[in-house]
PyMOL Python script that loads the backbone (N, CA, C, O; Angstrom):
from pymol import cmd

cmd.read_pdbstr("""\
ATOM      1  N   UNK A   1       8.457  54.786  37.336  1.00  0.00           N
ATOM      2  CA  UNK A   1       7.255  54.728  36.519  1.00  0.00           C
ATOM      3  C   UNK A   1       7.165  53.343  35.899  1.00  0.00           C
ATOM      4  O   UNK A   1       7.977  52.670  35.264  1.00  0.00           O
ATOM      5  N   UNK A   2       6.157  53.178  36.213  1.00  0.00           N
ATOM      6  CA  UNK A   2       6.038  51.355  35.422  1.00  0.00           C
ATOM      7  C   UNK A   2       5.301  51.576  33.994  1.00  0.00           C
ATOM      8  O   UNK A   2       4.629  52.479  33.495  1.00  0.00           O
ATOM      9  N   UNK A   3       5.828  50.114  33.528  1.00  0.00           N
ATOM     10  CA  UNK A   3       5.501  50.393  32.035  1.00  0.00           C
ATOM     11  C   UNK A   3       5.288  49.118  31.656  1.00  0.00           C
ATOM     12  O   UNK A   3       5.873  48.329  32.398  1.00  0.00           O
ATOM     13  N   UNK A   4       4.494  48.461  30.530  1.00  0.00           N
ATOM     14  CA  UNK A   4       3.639  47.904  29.782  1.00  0.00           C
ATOM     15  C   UNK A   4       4.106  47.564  28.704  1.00  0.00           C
ATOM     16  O   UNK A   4       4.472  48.389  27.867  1.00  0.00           O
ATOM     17  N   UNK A   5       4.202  45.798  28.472  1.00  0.00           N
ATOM     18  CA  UNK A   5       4.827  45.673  27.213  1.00  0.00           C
ATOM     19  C   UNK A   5       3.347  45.936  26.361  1.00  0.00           C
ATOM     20  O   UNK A   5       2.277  46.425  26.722  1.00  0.00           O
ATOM     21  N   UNK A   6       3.842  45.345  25.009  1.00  0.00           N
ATOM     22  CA  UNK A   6       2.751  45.591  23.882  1.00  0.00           C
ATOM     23  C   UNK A   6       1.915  44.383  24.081  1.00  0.00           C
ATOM     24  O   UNK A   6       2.270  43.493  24.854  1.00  0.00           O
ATOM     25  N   UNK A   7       0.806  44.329  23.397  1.00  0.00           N
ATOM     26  CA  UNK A   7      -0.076  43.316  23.400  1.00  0.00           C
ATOM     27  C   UNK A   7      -1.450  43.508  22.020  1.00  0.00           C
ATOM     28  O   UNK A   7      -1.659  44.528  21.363  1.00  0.00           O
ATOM     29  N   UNK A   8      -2.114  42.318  21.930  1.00  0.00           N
ATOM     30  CA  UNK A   8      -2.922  42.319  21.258  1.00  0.00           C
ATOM     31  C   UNK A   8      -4.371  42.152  22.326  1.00  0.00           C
ATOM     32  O   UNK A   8      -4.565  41.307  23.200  1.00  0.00           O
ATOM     33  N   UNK A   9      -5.190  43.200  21.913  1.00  0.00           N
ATOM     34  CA  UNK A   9      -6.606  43.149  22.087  1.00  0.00           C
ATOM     35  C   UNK A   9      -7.422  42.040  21.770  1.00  0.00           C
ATOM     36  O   UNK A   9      -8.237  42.423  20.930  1.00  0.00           O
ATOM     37  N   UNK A  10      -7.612  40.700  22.077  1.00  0.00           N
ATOM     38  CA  UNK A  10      -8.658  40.000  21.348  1.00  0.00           C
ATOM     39  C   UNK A  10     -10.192  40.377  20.871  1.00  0.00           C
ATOM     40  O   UNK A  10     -10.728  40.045  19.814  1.00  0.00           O
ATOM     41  N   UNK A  11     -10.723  41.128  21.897  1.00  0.00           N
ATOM     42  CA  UNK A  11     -12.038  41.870  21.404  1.00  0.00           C
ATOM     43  C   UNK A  11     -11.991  42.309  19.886  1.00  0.00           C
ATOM     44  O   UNK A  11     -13.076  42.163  19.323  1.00  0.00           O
ATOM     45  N   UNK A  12     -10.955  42.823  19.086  1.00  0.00           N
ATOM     46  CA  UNK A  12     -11.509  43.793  18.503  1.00  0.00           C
ATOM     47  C   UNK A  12     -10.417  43.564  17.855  1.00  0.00           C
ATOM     48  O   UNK A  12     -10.538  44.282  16.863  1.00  0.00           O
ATOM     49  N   UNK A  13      -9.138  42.869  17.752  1.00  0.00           N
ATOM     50  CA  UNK A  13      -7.761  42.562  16.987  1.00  0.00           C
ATOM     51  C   UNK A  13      -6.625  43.620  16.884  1.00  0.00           C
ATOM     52  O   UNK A  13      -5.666  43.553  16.116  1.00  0.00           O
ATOM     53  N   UNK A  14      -6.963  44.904  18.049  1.00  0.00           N
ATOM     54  CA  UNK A  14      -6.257  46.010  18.069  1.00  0.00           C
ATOM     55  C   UNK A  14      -5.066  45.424  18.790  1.00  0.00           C
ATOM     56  O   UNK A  14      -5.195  44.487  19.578  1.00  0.00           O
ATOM     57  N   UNK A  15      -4.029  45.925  18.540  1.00  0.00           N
ATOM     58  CA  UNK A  15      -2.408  45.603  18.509  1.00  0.00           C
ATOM     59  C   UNK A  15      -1.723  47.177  19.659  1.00  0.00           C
ATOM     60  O   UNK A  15      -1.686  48.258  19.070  1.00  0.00           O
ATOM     61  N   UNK A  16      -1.391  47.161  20.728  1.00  0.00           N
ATOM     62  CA  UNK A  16      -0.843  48.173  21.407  1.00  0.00           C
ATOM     63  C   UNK A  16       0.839  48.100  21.331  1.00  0.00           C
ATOM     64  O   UNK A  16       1.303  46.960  21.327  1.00  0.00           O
ATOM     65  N   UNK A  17       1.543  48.931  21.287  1.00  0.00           N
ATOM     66  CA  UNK A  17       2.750  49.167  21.627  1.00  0.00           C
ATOM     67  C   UNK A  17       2.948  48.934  23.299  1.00  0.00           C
ATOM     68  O   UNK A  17       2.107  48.780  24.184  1.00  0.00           O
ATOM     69  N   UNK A  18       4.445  48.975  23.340  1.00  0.00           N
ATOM     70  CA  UNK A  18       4.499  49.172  25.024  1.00  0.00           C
ATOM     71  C   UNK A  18       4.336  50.142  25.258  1.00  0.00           C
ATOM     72  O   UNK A  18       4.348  50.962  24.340  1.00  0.00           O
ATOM     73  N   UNK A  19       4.104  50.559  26.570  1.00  0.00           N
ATOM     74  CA  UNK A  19       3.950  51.705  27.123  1.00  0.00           C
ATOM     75  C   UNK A  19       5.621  52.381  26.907  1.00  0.00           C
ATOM     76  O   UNK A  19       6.541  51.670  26.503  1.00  0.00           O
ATOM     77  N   UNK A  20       5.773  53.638  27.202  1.00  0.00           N
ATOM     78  CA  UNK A  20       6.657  54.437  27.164  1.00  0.00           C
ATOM     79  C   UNK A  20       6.217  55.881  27.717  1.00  0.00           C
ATOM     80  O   UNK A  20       5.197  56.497  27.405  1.00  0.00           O
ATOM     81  N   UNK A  21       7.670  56.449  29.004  1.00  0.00           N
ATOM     82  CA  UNK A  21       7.369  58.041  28.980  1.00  0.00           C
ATOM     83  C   UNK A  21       7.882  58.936  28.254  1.00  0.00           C
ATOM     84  O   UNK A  21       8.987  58.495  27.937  1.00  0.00           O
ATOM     85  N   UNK A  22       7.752  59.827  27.849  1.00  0.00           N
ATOM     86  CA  UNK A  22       8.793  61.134  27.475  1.00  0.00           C
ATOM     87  C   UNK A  22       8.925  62.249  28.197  1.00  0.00           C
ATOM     88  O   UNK A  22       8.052  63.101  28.365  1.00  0.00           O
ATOM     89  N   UNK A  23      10.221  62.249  28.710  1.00  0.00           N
ATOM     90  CA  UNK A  23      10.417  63.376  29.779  1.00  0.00           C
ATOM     91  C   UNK A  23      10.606  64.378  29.414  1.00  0.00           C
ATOM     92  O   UNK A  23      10.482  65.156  30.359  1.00  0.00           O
ATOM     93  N   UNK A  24      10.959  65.086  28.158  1.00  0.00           N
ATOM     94  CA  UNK A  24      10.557  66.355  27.578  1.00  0.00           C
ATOM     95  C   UNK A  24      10.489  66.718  25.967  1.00  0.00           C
ATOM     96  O   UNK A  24      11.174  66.059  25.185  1.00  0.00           O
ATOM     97  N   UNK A  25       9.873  67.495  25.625  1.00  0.00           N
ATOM     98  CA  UNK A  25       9.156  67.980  24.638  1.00  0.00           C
ATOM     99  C   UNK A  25       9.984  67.341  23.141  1.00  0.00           C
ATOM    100  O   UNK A  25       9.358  66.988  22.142  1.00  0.00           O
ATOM    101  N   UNK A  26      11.064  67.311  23.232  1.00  0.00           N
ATOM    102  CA  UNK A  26      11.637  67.117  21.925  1.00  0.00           C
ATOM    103  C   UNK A  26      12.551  65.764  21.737  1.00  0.00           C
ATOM    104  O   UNK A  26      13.547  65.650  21.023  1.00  0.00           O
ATOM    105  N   UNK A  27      11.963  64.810  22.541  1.00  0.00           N
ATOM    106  CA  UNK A  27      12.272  63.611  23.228  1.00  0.00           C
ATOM    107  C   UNK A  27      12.233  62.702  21.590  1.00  0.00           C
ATOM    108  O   UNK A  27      11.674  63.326  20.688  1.00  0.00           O
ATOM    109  N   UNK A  28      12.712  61.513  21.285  1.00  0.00           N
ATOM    110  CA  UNK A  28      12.795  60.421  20.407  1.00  0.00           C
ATOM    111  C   UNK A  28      12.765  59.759  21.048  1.00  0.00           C
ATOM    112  O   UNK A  28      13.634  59.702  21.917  1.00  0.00           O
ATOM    113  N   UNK A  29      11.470  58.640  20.970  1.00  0.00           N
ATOM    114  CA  UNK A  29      11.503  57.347  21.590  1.00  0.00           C
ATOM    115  C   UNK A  29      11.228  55.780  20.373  1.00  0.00           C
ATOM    116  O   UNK A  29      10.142  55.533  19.847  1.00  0.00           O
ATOM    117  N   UNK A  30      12.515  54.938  20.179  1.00  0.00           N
ATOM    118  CA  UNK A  30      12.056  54.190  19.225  1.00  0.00           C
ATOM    119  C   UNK A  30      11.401  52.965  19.821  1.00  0.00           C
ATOM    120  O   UNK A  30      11.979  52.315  20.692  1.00  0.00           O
ATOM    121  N   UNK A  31       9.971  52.577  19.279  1.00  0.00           N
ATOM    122  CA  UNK A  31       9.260  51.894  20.014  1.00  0.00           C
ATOM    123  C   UNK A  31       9.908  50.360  19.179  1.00  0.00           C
ATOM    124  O   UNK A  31      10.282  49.622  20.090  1.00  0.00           O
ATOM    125  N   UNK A  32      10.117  49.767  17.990  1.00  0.00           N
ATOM    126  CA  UNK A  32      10.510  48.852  17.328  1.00  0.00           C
ATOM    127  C   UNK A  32       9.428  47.416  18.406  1.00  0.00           C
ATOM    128  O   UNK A  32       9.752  46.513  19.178  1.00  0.00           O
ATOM    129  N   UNK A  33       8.769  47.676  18.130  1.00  0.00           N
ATOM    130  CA  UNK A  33       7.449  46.351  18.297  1.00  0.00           C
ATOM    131  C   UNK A  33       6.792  46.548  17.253  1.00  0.00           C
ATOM    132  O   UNK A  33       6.207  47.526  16.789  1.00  0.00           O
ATOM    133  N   UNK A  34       7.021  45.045  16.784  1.00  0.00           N
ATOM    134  CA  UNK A  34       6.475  44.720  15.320  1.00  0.00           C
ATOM    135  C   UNK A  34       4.849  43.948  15.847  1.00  0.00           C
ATOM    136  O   UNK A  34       4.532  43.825  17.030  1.00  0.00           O
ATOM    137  N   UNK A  35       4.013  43.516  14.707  1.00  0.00           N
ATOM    138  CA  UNK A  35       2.552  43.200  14.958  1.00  0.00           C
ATOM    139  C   UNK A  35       2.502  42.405  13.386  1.00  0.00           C
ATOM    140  O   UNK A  35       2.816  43.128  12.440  1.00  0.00           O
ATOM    141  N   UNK A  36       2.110  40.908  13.059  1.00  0.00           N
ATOM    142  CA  UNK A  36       1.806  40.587  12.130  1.00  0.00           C
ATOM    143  C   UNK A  36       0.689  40.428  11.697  1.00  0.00           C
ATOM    144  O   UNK A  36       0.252  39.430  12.268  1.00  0.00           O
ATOM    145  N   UNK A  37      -0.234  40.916  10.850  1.00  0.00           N
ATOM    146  CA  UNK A  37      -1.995  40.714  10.686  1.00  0.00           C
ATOM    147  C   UNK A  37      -1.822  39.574  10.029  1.00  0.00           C
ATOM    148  O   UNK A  37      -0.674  39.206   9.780  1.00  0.00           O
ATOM    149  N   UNK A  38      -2.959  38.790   9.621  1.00  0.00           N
ATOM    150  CA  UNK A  38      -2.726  37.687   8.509  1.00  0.00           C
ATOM    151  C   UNK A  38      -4.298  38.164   7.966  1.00  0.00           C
ATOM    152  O   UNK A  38      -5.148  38.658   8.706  1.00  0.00           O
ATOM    153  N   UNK A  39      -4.411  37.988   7.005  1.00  0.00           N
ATOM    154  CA  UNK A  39      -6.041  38.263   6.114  1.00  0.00           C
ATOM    155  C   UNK A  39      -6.293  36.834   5.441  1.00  0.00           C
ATOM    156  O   UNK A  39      -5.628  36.366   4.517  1.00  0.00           O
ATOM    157  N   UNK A  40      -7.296  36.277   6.030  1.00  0.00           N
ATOM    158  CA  UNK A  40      -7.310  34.995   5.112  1.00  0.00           C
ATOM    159  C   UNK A  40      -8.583  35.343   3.985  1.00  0.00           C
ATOM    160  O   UNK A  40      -9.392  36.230   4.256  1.00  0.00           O
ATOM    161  N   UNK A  41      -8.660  34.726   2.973  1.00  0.00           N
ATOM    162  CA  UNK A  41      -9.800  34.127   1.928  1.00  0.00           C
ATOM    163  C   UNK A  41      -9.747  33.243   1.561  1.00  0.00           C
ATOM    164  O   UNK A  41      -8.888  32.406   1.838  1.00  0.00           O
ATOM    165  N   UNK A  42     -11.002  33.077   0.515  1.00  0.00           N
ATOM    166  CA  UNK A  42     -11.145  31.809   0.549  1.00  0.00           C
ATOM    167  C   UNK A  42     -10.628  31.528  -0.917  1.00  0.00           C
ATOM    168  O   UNK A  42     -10.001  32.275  -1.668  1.00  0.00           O
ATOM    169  N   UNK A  43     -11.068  30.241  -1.107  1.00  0.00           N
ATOM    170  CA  UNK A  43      -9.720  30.120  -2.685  1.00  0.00           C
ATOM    171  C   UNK A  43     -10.628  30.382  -3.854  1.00  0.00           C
ATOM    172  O   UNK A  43     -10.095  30.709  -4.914  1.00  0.00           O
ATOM    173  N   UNK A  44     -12.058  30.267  -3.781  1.00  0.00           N
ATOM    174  CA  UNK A  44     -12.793  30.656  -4.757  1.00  0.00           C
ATOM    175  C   UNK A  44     -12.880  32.187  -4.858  1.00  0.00           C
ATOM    176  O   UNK A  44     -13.295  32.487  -5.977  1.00  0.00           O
ATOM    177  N   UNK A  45     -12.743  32.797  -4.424  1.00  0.00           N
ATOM    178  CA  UNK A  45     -13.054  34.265  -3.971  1.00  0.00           C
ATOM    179  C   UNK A  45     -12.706  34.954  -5.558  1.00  0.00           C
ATOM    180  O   UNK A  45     -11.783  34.342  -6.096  1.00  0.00           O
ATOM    181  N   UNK A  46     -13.270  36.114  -6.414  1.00  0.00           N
ATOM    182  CA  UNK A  46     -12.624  36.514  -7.207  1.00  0.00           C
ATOM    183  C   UNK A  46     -10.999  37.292  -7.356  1.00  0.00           C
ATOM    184  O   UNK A  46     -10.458  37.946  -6.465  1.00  0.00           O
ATOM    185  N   UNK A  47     -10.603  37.093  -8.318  1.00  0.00           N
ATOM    186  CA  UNK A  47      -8.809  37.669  -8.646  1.00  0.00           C
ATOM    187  C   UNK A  47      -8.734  39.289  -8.090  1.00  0.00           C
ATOM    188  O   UNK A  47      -7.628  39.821  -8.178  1.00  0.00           O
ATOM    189  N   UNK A  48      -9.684  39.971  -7.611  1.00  0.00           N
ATOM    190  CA  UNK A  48      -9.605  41.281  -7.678  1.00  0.00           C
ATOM    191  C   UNK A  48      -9.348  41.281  -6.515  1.00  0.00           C
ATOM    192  O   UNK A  48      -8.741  42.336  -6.332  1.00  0.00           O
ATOM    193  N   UNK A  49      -9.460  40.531  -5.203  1.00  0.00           N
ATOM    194  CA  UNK A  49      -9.180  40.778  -3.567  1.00  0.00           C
ATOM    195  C   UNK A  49      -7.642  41.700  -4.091  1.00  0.00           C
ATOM    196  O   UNK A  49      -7.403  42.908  -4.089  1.00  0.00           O
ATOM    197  N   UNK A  50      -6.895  40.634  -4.464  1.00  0.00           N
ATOM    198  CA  UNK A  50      -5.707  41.691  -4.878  1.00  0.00           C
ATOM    199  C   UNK A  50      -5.634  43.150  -4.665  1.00  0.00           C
ATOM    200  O   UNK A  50      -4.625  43.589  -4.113  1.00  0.00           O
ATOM    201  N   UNK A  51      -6.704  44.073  -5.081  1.00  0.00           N
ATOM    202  CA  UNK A  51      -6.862  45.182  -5.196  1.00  0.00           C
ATOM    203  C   UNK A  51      -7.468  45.433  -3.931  1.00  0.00           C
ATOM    204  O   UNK A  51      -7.529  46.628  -3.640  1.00  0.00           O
ATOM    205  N   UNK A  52      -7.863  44.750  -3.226  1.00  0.00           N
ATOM    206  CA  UNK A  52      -8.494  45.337  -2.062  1.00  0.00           C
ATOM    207  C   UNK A  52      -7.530  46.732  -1.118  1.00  0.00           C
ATOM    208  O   UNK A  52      -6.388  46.684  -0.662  1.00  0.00           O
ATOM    209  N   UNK A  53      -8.320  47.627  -1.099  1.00  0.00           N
ATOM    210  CA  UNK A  53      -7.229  48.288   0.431  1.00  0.00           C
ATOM    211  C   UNK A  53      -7.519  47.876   1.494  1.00  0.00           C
ATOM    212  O   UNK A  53      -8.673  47.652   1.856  1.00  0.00           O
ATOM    213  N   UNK A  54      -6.453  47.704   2.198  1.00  0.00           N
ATOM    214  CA  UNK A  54      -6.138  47.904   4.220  1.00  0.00           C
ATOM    215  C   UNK A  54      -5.780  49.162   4.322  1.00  0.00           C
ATOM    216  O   UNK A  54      -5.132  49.781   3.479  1.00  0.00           O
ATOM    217  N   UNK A  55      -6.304  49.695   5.642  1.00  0.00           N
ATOM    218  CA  UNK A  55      -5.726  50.133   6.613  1.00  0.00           C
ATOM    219  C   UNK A  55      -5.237  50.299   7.510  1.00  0.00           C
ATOM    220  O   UNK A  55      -5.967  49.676   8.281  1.00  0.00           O
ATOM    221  N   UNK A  56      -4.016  50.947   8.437  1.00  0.00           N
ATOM    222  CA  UNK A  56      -3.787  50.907   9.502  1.00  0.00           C
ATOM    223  C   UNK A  56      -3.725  52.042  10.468  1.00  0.00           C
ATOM    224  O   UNK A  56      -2.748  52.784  10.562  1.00  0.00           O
ATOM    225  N   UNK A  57      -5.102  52.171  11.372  1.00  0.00           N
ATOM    226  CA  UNK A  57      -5.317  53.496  11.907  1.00  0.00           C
ATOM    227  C   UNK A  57      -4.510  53.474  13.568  1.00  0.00           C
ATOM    228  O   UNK A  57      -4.671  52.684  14.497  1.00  0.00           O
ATOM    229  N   UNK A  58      -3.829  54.395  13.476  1.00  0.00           N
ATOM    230  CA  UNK A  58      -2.751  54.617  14.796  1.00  0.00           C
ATOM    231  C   UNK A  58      -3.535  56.156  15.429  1.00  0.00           C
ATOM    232  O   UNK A  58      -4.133  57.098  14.909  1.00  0.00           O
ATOM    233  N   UNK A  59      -3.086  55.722  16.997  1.00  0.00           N
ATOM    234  CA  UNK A  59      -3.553  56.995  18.271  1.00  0.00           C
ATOM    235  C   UNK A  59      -2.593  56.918  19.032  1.00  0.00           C
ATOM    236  O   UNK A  59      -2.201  55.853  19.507  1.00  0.00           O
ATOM    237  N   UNK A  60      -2.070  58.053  19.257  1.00  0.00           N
ATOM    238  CA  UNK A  60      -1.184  58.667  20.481  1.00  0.00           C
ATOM    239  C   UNK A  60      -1.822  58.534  21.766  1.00  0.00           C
ATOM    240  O   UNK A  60      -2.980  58.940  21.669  1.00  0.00           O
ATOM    241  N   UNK A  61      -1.566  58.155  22.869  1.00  0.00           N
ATOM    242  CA  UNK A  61      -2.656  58.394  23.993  1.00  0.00           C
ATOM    243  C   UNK A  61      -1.406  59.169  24.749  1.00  0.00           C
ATOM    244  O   UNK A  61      -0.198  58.930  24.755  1.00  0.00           O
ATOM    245  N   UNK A  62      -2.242  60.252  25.419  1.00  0.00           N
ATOM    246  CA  UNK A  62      -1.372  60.929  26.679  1.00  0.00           C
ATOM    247  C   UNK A  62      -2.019  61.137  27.911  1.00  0.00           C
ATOM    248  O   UNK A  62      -3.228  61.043  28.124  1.00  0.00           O
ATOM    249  N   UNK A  63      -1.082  61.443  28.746  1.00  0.00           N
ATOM    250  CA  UNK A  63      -1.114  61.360  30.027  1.00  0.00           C
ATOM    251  C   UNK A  63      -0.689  62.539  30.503  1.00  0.00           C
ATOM    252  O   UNK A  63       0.307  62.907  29.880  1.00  0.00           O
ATOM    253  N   UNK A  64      -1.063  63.386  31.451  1.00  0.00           N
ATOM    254  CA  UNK A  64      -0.167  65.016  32.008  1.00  0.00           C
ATOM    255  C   UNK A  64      -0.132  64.107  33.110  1.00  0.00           C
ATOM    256  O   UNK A  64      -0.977  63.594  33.843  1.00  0.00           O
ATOM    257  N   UNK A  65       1.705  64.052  32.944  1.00  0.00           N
ATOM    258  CA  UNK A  65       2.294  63.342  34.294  1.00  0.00           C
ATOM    259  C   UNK A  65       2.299  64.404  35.519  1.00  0.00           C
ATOM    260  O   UNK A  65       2.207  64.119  36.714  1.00  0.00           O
ATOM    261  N   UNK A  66       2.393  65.349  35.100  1.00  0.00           N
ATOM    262  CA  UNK A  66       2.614  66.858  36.356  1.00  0.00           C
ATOM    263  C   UNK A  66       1.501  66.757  37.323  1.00  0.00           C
ATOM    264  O   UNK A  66       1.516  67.089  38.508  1.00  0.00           O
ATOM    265  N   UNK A  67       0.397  66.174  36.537  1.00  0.00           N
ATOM    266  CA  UNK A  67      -0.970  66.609  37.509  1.00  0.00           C
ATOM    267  C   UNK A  67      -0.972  65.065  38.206  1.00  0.00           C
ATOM    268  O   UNK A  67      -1.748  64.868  39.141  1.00  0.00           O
ATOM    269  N   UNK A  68      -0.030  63.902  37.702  1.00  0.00           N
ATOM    270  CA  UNK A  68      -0.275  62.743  38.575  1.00  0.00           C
ATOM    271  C   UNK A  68       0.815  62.341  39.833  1.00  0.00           C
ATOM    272  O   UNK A  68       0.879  61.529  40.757  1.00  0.00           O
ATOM    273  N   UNK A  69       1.839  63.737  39.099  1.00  0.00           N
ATOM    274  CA  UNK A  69       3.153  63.614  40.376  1.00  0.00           C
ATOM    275  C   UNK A  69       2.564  65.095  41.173  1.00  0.00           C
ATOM    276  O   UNK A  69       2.937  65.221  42.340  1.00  0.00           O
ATOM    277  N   UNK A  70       1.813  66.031  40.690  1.00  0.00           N
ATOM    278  CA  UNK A  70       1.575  66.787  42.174  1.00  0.00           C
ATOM    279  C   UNK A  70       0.634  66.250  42.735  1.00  0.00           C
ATOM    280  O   UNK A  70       0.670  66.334  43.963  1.00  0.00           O
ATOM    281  N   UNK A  71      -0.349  65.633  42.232  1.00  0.00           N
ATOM    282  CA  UNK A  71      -1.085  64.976  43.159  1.00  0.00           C
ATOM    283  C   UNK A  71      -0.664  63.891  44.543  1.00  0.00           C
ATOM    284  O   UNK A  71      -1.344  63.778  45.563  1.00  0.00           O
ATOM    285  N   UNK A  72       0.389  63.300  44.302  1.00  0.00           N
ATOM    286  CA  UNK A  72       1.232  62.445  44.674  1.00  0.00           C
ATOM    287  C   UNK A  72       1.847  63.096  45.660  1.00  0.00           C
ATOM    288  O   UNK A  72       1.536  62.662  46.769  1.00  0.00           O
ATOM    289  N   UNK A  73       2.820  64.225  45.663  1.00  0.00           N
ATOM    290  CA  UNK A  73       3.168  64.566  46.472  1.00  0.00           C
ATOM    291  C   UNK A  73       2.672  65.938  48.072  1.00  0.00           C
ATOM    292  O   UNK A  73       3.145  66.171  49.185  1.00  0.00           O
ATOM    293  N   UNK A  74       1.685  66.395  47.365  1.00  0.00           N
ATOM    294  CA  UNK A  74       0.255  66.785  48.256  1.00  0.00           C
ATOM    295  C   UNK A  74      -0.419  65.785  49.621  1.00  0.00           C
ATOM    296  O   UNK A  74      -0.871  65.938  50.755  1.00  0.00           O
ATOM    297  N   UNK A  75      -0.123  64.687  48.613  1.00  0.00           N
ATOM    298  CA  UNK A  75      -0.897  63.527  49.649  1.00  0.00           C
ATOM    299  C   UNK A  75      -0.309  63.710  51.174  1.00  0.00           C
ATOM    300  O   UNK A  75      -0.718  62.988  52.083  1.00  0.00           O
TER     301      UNK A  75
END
""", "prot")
cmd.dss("prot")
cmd.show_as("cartoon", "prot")
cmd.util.cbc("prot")
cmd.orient("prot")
């Protein structure tokens, strides 16, 4: 199974992990790929940016490997 390091999206500044499989249900996989944002302003800007919130919104993506290895072997 091939796999995918991490990368950054330029479109849109989204940050991916590498790819990774898990071969069964109760699997631990430590991904340890770090991502640095930087937020710039400007120097006049008021003292309250301070207070500003970030977020950081994360998605699982999956794959049903079963239906891409029986397909595979059908052929």
């Amino acid at each position: 199974m091939d796999t995918y390091p991490g990368y950054v999206q330029e479109a849109d500044g989204s940050f991916y992990t590498r790819t990774f499989v898990i071969w069964y249900c109760d699997e631990e996989i430590e991904i340890n790929d770090l991502c640095n944002f930087q937020v710039e302003v400007e120097v006049d800007i008021d003292r309250d940016y301070m207070k500003t919130e970030f977020f950081v919104e994360t998605e699982l993506f999956f794959v049903d490997m079963s239906k891409l290895t029986a397909k595979g072997l059908n052929d």
